[in-house]
C-alpha positions as CSV (number, residue, x, y, z in Angstrom):
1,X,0.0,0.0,0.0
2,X,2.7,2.9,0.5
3,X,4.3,1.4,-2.2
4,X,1.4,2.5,-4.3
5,X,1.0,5.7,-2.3
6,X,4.6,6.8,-3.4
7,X,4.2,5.6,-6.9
8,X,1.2,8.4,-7.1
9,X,3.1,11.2,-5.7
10,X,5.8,10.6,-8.2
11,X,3.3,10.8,-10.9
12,X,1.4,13.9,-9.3
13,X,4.6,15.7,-9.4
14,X,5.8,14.9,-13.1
15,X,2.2,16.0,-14.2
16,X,2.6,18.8,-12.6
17,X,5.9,19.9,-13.8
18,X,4.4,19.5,-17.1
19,X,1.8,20.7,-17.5
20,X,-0.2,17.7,-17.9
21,X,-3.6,16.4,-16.1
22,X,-3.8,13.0,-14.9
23,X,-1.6,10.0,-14.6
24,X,-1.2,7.1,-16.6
25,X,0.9,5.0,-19.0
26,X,-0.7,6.3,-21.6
27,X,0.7,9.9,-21.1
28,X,3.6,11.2,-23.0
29,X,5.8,14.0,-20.7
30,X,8.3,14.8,-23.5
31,X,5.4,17.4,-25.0
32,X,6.2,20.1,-22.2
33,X,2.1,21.0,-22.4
34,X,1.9,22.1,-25.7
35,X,-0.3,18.6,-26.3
36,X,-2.7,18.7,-28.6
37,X,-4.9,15.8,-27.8
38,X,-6.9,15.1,-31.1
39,X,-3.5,14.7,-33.2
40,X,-3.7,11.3,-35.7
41,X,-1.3,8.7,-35.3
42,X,-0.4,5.3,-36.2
43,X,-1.4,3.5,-33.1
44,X,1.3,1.0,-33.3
45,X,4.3,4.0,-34.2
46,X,3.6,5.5,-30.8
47,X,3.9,1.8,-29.3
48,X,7.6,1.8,-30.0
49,X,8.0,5.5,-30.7
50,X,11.3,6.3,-28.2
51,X,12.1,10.0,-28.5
52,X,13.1,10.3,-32.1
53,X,11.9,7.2,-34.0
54,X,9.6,4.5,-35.1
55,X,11.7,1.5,-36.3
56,X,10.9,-1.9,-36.7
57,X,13.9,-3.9,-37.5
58,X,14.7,-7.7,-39.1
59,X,18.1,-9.0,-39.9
60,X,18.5,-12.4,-41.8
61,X,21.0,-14.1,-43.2
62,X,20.8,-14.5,-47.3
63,X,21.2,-18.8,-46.7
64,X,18.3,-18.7,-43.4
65,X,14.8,-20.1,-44.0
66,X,12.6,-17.5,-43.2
67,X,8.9,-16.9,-43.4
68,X,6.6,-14.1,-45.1
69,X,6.8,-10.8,-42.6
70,X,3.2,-9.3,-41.4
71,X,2.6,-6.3,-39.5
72,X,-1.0,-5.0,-38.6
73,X,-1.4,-1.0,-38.7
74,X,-4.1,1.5,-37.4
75,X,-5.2,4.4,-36.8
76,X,-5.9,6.2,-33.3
77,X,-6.1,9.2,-31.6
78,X,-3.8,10.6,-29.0
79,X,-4.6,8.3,-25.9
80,X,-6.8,6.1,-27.9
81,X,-9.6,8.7,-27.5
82,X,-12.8,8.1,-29.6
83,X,-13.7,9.9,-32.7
84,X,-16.0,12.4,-32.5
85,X,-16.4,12.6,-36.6
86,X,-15.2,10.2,-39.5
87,X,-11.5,10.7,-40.6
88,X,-10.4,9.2,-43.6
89,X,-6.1,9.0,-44.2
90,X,-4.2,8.3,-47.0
91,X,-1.2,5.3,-46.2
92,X,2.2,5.9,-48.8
93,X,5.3,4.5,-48.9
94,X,7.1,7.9,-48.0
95,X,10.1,7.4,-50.2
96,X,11.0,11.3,-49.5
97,X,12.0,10.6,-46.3
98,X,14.1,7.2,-46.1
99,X,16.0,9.7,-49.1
100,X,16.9,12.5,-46.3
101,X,17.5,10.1,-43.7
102,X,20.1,8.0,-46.1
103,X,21.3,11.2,-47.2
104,X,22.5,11.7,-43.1
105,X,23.7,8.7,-42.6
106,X,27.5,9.1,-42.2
107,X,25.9,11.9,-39.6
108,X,26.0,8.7,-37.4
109,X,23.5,9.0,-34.5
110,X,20.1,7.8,-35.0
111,X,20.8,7.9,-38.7
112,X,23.1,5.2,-38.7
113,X,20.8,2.8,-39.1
114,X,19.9,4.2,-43.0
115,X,24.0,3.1,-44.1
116,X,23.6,2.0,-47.4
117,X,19.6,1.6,-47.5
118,X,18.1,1.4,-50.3
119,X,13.6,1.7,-50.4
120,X,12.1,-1.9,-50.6
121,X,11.0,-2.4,-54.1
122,X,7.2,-3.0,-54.9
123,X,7.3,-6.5,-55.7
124,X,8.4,-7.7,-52.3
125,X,5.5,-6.4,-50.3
126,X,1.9,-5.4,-50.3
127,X,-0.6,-3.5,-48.2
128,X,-3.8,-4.6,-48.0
129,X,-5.0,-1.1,-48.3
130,X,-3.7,2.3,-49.0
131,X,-6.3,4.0,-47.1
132,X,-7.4,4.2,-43.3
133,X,-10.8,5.3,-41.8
134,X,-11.5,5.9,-37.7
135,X,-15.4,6.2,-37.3
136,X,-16.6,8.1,-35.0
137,X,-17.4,6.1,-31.9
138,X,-14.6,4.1,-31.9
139,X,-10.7,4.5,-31.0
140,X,-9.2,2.2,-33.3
141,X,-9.7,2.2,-37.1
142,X,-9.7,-1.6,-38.6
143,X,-6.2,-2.8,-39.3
144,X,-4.0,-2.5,-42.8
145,X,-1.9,-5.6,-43.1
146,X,1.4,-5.6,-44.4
147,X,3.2,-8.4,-46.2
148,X,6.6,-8.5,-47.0
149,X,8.3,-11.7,-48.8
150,X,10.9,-11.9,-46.7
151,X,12.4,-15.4,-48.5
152,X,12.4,-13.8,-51.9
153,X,14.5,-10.5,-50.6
154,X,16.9,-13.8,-49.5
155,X,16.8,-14.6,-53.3
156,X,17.2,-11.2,-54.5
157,X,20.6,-10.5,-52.3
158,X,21.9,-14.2,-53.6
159,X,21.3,-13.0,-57.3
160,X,23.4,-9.8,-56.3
161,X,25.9,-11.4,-54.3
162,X,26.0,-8.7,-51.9
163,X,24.7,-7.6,-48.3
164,X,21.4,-5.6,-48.4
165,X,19.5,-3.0,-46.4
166,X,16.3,-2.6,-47.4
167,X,14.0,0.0,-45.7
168,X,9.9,0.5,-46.5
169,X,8.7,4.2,-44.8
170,X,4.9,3.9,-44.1
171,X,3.3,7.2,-43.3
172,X,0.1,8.8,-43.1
173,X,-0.9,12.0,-44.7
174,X,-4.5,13.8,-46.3
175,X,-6.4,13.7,-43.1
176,X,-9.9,14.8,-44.1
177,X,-10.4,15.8,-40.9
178,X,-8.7,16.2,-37.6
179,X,-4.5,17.0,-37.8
180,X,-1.6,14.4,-37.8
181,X,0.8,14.0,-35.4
182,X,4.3,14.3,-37.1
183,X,6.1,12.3,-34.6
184,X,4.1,9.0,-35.1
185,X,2.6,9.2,-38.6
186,X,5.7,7.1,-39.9
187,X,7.5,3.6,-39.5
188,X,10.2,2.8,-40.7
189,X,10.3,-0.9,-41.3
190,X,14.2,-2.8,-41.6
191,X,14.9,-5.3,-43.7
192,X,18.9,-6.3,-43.4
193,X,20.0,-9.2,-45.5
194,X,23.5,-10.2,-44.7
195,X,24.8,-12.2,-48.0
196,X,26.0,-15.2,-47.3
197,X,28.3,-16.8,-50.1
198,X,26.5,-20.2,-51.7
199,X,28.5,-23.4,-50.5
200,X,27.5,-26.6,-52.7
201,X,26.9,-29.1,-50.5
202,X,28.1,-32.9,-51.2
203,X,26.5,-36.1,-50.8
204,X,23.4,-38.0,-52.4
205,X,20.3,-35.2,-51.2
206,X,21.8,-32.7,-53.7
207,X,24.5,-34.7,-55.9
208,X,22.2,-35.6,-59.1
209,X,21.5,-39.4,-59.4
210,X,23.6,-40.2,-62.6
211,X,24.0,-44.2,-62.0
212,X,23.5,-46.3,-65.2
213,X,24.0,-42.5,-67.4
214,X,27.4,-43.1,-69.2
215,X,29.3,-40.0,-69.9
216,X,27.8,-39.2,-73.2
217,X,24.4,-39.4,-71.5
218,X,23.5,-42.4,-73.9
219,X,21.3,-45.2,-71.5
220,X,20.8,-48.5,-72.4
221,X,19.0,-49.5,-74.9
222,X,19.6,-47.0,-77.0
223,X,18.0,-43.9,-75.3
224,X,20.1,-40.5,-75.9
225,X,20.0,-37.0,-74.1
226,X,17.2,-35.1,-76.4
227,X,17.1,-32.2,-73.6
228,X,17.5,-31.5,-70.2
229,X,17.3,-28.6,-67.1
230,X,20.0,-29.6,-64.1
231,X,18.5,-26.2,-62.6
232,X,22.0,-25.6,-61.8
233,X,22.7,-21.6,-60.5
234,X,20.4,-18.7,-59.1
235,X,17.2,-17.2,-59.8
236,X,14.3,-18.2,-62.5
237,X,14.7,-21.2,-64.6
238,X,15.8,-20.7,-68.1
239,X,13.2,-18.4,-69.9
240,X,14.2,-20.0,-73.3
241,X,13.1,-22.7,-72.1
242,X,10.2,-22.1,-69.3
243,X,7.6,-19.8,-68.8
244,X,5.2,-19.5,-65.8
245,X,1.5,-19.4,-65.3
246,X,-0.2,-16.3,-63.7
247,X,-2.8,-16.0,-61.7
248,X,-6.6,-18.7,-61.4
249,X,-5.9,-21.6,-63.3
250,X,-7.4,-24.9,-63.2
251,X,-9.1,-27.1,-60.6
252,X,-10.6,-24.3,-58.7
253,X,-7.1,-24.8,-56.7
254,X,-6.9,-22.1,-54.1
255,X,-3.3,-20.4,-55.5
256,X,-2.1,-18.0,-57.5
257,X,0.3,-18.8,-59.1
258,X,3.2,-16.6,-59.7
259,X,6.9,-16.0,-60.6
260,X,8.3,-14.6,-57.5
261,X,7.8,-18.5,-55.5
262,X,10.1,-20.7,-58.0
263,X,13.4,-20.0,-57.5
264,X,16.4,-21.9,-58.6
265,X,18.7,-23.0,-55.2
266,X,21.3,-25.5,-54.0
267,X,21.3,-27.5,-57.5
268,X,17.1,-27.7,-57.4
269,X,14.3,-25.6,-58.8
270,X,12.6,-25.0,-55.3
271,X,8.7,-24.2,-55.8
272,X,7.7,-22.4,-52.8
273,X,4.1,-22.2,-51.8
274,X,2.8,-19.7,-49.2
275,X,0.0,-18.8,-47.2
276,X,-0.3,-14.9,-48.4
277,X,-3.3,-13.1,-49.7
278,X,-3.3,-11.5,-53.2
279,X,-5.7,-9.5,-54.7
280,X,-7.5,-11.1,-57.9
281,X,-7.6,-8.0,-60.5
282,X,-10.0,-10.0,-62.2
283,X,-12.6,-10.3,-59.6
284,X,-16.2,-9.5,-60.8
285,X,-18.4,-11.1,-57.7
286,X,-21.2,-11.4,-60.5
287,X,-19.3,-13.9,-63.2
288,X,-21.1,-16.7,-64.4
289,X,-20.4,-20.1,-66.4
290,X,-17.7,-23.2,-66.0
291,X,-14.9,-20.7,-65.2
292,X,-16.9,-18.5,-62.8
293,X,-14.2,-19.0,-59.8
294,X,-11.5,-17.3,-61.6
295,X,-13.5,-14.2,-60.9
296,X,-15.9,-14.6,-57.9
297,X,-13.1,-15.0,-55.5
298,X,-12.1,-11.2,-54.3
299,X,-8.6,-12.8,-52.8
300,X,-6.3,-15.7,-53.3
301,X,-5.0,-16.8,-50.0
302,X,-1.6,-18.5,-51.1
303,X,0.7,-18.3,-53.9
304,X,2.8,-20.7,-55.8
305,X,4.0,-21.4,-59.0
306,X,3.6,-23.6,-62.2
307,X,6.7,-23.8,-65.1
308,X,5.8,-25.0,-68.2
309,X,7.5,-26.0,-71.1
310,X,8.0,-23.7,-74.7
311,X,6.9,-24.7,-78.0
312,X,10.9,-26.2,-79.0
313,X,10.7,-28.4,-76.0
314,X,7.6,-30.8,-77.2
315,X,8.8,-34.2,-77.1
316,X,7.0,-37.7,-78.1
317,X,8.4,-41.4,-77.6
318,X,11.2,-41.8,-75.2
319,X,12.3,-41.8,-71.4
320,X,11.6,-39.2,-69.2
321,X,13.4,-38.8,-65.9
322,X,12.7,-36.4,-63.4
323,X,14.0,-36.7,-59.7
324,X,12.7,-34.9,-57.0
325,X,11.2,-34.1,-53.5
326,X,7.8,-33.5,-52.3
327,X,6.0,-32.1,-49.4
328,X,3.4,-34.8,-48.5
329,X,1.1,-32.7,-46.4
330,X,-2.7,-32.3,-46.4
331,X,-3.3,-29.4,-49.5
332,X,-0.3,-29.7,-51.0
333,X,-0.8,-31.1,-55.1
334,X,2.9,-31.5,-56.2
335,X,3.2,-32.9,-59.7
336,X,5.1,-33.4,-62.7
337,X,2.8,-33.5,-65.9
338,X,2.1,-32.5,-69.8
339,X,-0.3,-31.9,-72.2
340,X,-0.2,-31.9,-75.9
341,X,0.9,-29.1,-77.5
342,X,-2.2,-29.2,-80.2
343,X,-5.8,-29.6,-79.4
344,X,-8.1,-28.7,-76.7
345,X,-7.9,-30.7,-73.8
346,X,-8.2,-33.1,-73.6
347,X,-8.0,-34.2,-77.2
348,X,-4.4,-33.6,-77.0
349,X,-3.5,-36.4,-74.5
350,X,-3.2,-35.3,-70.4
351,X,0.4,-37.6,-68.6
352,X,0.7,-37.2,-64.9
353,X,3.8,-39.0,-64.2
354,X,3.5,-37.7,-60.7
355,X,0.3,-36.4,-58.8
356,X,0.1,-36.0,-55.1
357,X,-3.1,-35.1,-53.0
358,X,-4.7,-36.4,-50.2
359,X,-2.4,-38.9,-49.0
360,X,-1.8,-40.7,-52.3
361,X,0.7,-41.0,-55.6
362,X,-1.5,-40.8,-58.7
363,X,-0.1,-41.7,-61.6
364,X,-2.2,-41.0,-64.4
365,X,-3.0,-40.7,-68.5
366,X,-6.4,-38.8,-69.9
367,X,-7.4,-38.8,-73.4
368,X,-10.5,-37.8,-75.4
369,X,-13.7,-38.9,-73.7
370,X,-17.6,-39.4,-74.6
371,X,-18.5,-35.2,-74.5
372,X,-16.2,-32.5,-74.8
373,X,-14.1,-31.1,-72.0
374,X,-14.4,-35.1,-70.8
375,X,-11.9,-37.3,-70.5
376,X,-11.5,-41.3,-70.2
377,X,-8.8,-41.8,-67.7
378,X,-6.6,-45.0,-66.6
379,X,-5.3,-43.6,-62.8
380,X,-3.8,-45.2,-61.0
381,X,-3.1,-44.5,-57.2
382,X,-0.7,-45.5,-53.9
383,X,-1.5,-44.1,-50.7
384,X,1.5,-42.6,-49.4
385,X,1.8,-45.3,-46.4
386,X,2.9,-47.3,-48.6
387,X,6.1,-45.7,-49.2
388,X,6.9,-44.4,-45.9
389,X,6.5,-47.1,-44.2
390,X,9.2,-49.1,-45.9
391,X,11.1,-46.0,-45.1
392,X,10.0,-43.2,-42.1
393,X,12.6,-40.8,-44.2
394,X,10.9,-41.1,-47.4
395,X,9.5,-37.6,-47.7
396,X,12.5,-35.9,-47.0
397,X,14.6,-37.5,-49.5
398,X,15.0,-37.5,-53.7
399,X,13.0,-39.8,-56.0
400,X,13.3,-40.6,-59.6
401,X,9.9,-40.3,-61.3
402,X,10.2,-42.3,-64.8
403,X,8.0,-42.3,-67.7
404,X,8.8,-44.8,-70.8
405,X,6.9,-44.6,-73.6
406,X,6.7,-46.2,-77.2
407,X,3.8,-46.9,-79.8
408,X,2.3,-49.3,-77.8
409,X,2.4,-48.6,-74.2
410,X,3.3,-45.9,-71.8
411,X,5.0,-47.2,-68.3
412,X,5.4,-44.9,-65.4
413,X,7.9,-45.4,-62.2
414,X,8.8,-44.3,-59.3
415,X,11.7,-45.4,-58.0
416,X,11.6,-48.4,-60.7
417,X,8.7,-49.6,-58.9
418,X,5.9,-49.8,-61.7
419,X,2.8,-47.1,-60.9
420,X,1.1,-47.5,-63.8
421,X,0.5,-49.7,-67.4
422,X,-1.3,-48.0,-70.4
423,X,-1.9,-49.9,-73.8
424,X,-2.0,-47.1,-76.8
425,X,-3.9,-49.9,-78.7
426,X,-7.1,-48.4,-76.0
427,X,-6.2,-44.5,-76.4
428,X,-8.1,-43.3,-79.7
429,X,-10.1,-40.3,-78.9
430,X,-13.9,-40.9,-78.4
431,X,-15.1,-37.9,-81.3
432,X,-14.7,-34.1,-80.8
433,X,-17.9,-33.5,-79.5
434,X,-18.0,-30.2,-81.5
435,X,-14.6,-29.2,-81.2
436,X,-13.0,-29.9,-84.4
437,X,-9.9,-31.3,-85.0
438,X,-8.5,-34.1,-83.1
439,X,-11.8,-35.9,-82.4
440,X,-10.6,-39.6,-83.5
441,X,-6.9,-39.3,-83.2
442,X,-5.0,-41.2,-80.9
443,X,-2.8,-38.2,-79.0
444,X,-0.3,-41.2,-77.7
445,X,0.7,-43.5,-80.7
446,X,0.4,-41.6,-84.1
447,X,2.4,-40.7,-86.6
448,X,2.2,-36.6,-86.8
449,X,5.5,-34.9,-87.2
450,X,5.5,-31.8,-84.4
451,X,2.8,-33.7,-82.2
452,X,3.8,-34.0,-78.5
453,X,3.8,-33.3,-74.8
454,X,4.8,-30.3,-73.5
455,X,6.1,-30.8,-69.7
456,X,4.7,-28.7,-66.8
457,X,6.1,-28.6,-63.2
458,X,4.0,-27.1,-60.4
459,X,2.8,-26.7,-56.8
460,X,-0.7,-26.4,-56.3
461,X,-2.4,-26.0,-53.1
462,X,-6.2,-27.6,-52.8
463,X,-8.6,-27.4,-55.4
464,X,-11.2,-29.8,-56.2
465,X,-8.8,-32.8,-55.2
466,X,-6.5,-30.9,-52.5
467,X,-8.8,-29.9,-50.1
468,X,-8.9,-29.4,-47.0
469,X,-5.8,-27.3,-47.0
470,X,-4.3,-28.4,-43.2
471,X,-0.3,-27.7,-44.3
472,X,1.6,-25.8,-42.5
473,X,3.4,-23.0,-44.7
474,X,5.2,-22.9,-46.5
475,X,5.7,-25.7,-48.4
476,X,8.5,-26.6,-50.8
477,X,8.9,-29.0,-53.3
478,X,11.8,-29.0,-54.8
479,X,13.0,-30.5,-58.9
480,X,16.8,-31.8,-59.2
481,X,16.6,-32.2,-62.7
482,X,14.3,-33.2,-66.0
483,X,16.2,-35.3,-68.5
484,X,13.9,-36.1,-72.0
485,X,16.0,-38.9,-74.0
486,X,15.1,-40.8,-77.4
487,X,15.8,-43.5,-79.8
């Protein structure tokens, strides 16, 4: 109890002195009573706000596994009063002022912290808004998230070889009504990458698998190297060779897919998949028809990405070897498939030499069926069990997924265990079902000069065969290397 009495005298005294009514923790001494209680601020600035700054800082190392960054921001009132009137603000990326604080840097000081900053680019974050609104009533406005991709900056300082300091200034301005207070309208959010020079590891879970491929790359019976992507170096996969998918694409999967979350690491193409909302710039809440959920969902709540073969790169007959490592977790749709590269689908022929979903290895082909957009199907499926039980370490390891295929039959492998038989004698497309061309061909055994597959690498996250999404994020699945050989 006298504890508590003394406490109050103390605080009696510094109110007081200046000038201030009152005593709690809420109170801010360093005004002198020139305190203007209806200033703006950002609620979460005056949190942390120490006498001459609002910095939030991360440091990371260019080689750490790290996860998306999200910050909530809002509005409020000196003291968290209540509104008496509506205020709208305006939220910028105040690039003004990270340039006059860099410009003080050698100054030392509190400016220190701006040696060699440069502004966060716009591809590595996004604000859920770029306006705030208190209503009157309350003392909080609803939060703006922020979302920085904290693992691609990792990928942008390996590209550049070089330590990083990245630095994103959020600030308030265009109050439509009360004024802003100019100590906590801004944050200044950190983002220090320390480069971290790439050291190729040795042993089997990144060496590639090369048993039984002679130097010349020629396998036995005859097969030679017709193309190939080790997904050796840093950065995108070869865009002679790839391009991605954007955005909605099939399935009514719950991604969207994107560039930024395939990156090329460690001897692998790592597909990254991540729980992170986008907005769909194609959303029209009153769409209609069979592709009606590429535009009735407002948001996308992960990303990921899909590669797919160019035009050069169609290939027919042969041996196809891909080895690689899956995430076997509830949601997750890892695979490694092709379409042909004439015809709608699926007149064209449909391979999945590797699905996962729901606890199982599909291994699948898909050809023209008995109405259009239909397909006849011979799937096959393991449940997962099945392989890790033979082996508890199975999902974190390297597998060869194998396709051979010749006029008659197409034989897919894992790990040269047989997943699935097709006879092309059975394959003939069932009419076209008023799509034209390639009603009564047979997209697997035929003659046509130019006619093929075109390979597709992806990570998809639920959809019409991956939900419920329970995975913990994110998720990365990760391609050694795709080898196409012929006779």
């Amino acid at each position: 109890m006298k504890r508590n009495k003394i406490w109050m005298v103390a605080c009696m005294v510094a109110a007081s002195v200046n000038g201030l009514y009152g005593c709690d923790d809420d109170k801010d001494f360093s005004y002198n009573g020139n305190l203007d209680l209806n200033l703006l601020g950002l609620k979460q600035a005056r949190e942390i706000w120490d006498g001459s700054q609002c910095n939030i800082k991360n440091a990371f190392d260019s080689d750490s596994v790290v996860v998306d960054f999200s910050y909530d921001l809002s509005l409020a009132l000196y003291q968290n009063r209540k509104a008496e009137k509506d205020v709208v603000v305006g939220l910028t990326v105040d690039a003004d002022t990270l340039t006059k604080a860099t410009a003080r840097a050698d100054e030392g000081g509190i400016y220190s912290v701006y040696a060699n900053a440069e502004l966060l680019p716009a591809d590595y974050y996004i604000l859920s808004s770029d306006k705030m609104e208190l209503s009157a009533g309350k003392a909080e406005s609803d939060k703006v998230e922020l979302i920085v991709y904290q693992a691609d900056l990792t990928t942008l300082v390996n590209e550049r070889k070089e330590s990083a300091n990245f630095v994103l200034p959020l600030k308030i301005k265009d109050s439509s009504s009360y004024a802003i207070n100019e100590k906590t309208n801004t944050m200044m959010f950190f983002f220090t990458v320390t480069y971290v020079p790439e050291v190729v590891p040795s042993g089997p879970e990144y060496e590639p698998d090369m048993e039984g491929v002679p130097d010349d790359h020629t396998l036995a019976g005859g097969y030679k190297l017709l193309w190939h992507d080790e997904f050796n170096g840093t950065g995108i996969p070869n865009p002679d060779m790839w391009r991605f998918e954007e955005g909605f694409q099939r399935n009514e999967e719950d991604q969207w897919y994107q560039s930024d979350n395939a990156r090329m690491n460690k001897g692998a193409l790592v597909f990254t998949a991540k729980e992170e909302r986008v907005k769909n710039p194609n959303y029209n809440a009153g769409a209609t028809g069979g592709n009606a959920w590429k535009q009735t969902r407002e948001y996308a709540e992960y990303t990921s990405s899909c590669i797919v073969a160019k035009g050069d790169y169609a290939f027919k007959y042969g041996r196809i070897e891909v080895r690689a490592k899956i995430p076997v977790e509830q949601g997750a749709w890892p695979a490694i498939w092709s379409t042909g590269n004439w015809y709608e689908w699926p007149l064209g022929g449909e391979i999945d030499i590797l699905e996962f979903y729901k606890e199982k290895i599909h291994a699948n082909l898909c050809w023209g069926g008995s109405a259009r957009w239909s397909g006849t199907w011979n799937s096959k499926n393991y449940p997962i069990t099945q392989f890790t039980s033979a082996d508890s370490e199975w999902a974190d390891k390297y597998h060869i997924w194998r396709m051979d295929w010749d006029e008659k039959y197409i034989r897919i492998y894992l790990d040269d265990f047989l997943l699935n038989e097709t006879d092309l004698s059975t394959t003939v497309n069932k009419g076209d079902h008023g799509a034209g061309d390639g009603g009564y061909i047979n997209p697997y055994s035929n003659n046509f000069n130019g006619f093929g597959q075109l390979m597709m690498l992806n990570l998809a996250i639920g959809g019409i065969n991956g939900r419920p999404v329970q995975a913990k994020f994110p998720l990365e699945y990760c391609v050694d290397y795709v080898r196409v050989y012929q006779k």
